[in-house]
C-alpha positions in Angstrom: -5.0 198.4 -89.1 -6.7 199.2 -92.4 -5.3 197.7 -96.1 -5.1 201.8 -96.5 -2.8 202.5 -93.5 -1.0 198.9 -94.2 -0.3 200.3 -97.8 1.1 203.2 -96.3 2.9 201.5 -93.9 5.4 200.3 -96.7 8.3 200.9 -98.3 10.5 204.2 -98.0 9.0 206.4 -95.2 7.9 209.3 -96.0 10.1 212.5 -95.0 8.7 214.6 -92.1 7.6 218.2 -93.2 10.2 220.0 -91.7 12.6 218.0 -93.5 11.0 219.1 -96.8 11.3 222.7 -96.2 15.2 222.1 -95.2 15.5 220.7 -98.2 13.4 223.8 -100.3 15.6 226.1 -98.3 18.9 224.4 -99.4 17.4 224.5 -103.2 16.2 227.9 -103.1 19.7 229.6 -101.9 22.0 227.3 -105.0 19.3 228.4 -107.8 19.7 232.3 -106.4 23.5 231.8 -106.0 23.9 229.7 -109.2 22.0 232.0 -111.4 24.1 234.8 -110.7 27.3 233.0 -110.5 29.2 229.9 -111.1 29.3 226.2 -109.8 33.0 226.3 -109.1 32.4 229.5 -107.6 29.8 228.9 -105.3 31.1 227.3 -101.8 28.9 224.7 -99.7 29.8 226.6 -96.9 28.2 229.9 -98.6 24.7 228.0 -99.6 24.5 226.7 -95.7 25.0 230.4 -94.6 22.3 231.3 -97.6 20.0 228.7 -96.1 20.4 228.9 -92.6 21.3 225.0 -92.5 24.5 223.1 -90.9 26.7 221.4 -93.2 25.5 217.8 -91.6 22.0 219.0 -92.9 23.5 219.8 -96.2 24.8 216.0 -96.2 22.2 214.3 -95.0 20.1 215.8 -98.2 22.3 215.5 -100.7 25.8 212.8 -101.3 28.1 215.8 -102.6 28.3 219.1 -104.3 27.8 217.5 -107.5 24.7 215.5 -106.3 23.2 218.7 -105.0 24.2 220.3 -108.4 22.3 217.6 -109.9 19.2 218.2 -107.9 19.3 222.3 -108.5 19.4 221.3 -112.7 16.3 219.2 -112.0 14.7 222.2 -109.9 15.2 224.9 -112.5 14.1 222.0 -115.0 11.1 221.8 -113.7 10.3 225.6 -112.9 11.3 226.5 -116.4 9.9 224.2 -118.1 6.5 224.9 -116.4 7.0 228.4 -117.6 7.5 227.4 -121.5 4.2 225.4 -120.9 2.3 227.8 -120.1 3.2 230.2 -122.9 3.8 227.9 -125.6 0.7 225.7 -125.2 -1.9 228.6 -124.8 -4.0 228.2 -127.2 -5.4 231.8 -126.7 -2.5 232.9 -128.7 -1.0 232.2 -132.0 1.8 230.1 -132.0 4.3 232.8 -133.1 2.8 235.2 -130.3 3.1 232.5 -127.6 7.0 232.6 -128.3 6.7 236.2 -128.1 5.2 236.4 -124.9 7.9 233.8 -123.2 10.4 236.5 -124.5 9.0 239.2 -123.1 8.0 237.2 -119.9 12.0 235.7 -119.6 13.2 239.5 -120.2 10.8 240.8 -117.5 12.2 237.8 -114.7 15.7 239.3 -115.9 14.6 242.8 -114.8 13.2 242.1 -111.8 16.9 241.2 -110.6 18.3 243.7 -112.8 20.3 241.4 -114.7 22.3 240.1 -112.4 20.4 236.9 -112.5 20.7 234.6 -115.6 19.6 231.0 -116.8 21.2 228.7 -114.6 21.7 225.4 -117.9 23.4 228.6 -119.6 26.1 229.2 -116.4 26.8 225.8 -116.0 27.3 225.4 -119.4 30.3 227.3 -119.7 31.8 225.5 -116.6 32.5 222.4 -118.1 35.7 221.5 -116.9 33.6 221.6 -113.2 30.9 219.0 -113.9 30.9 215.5 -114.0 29.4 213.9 -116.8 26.4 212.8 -115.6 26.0 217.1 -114.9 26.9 217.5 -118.3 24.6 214.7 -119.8 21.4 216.0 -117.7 22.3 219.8 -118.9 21.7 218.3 -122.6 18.8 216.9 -121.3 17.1 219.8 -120.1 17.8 221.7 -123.3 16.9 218.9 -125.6 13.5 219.5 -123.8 13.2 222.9 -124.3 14.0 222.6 -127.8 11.0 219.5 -128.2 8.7 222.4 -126.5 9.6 224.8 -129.1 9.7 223.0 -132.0 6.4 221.9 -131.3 5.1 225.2 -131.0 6.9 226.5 -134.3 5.6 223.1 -136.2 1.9 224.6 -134.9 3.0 227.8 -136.5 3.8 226.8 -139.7 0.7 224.6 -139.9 -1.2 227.6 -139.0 0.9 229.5 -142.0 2.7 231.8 -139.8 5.8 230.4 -141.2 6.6 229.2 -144.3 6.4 225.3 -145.6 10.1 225.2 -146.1 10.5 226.0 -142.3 12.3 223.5 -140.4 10.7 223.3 -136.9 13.2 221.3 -135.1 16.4 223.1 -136.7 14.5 226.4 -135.7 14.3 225.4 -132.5 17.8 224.6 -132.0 18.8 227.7 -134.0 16.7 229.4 -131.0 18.2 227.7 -128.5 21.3 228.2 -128.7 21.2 232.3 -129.7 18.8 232.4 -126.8 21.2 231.3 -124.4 23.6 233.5 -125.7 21.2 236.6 -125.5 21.0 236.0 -122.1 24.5 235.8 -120.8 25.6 238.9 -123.1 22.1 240.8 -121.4 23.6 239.5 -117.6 26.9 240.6 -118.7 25.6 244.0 -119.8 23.0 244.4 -117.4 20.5 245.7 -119.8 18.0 244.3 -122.5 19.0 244.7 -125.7 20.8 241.7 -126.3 17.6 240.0 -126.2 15.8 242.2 -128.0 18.1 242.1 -131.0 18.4 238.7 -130.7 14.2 238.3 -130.7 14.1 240.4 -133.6 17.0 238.3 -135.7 15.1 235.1 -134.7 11.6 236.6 -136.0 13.1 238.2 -139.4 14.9 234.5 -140.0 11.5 232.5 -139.8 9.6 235.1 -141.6 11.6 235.3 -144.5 
């Protein structure tokens, strides 16, 4: 045997490819179901039905509901925080327009499920009462980080002079945050645009005034 395949040979094995994509299937069908609905509301039964997987399956990935619920906040984590990336760091774009973009970009993702679908930290948010702390201490997490990505953006912004000196970047950013998170749930509950829009445009006015 090789040092290659010896070094290979140890520690945790490595989960056979079928066994991934049970586990992809399982996140897939709570980030559809928990975007349009709640955590409390959502049964395991109805995300093994969603997934086509047994509820030993479901177990054997996951130690509970709120380990799975765990694992669908790192998910979306990661899939939107790829998305702020690639808007707020291209440098093709002005630091104000960047933000722009994401807006338009997060309205469009809305659209495509006609607003039935909205951000899943902002859903389990309001569900507090059904998390457990660690849930609640990883959703404050996740927005902290979205916050660090924006703020950074904004501080290139008013470097740039697209904002003003007496600009805070980091209270900007929270500002953003949390009327952004409101804009979406009023657009879902709606089913139409305009609460981001007028939200956008209250956001914009503030840090150009």
């Amino acid at each position: 045997m090789s040092d290659t395949e010896a070094k290979r040979g140890r520690g945790r094995p490595r989960k056979a490819p079928d066994d991934q994509l049970v586990r992809k299937a399982l996140i897939r069908a709570g980030l559809v179901s928990l975007t349009e609905r709640g955590f409390s509301d959502v049964s395991v039964d109805e995300i093994l039905s969603a997934s086509g997987t047994t509820k030993g399956t479901f177990y054997h990935h996951f130690k509970s509901k709120a380990d799975y619920g765990q694992a669908l906040i790192e998910a979306y984590d990661t899939y939107f925080a790829g998305k702020l990336d690639r808007w707020l760091s291209d440098a093709s774009l002005p630091p104000i327009e960047r933000l722009r973009g994401f807006i338009a970009d997060a309205e469009q993702g809305m659209a495509r499920f006609a607003f039935r679908r909205g951000c899943l930290v902002g859903n389990l948010g309001q569900e507090m009462a059904a998390l457990t702390p660690d849930m609640c201490d990883q959703l404050i997490e996740v927005l902290q980080g979205w916050q660090a990505r924006t703020a950074a953006c904004l501080t290139l912004a008013r470097n740039e002079g697209q904002i003003s000196d007496d600009k805070d970047p980091e209270a900007l950013a929270e500002f953003f945050w949390i009327g952004w998170e409101g804009a979406v749930l009023r657009a879902k509950l709606e089913r139409r645009p305009e609460p981001l829009r007028r939200f956008a445009e209250g956001f914009f006015s503030l840090i150009n005034a």
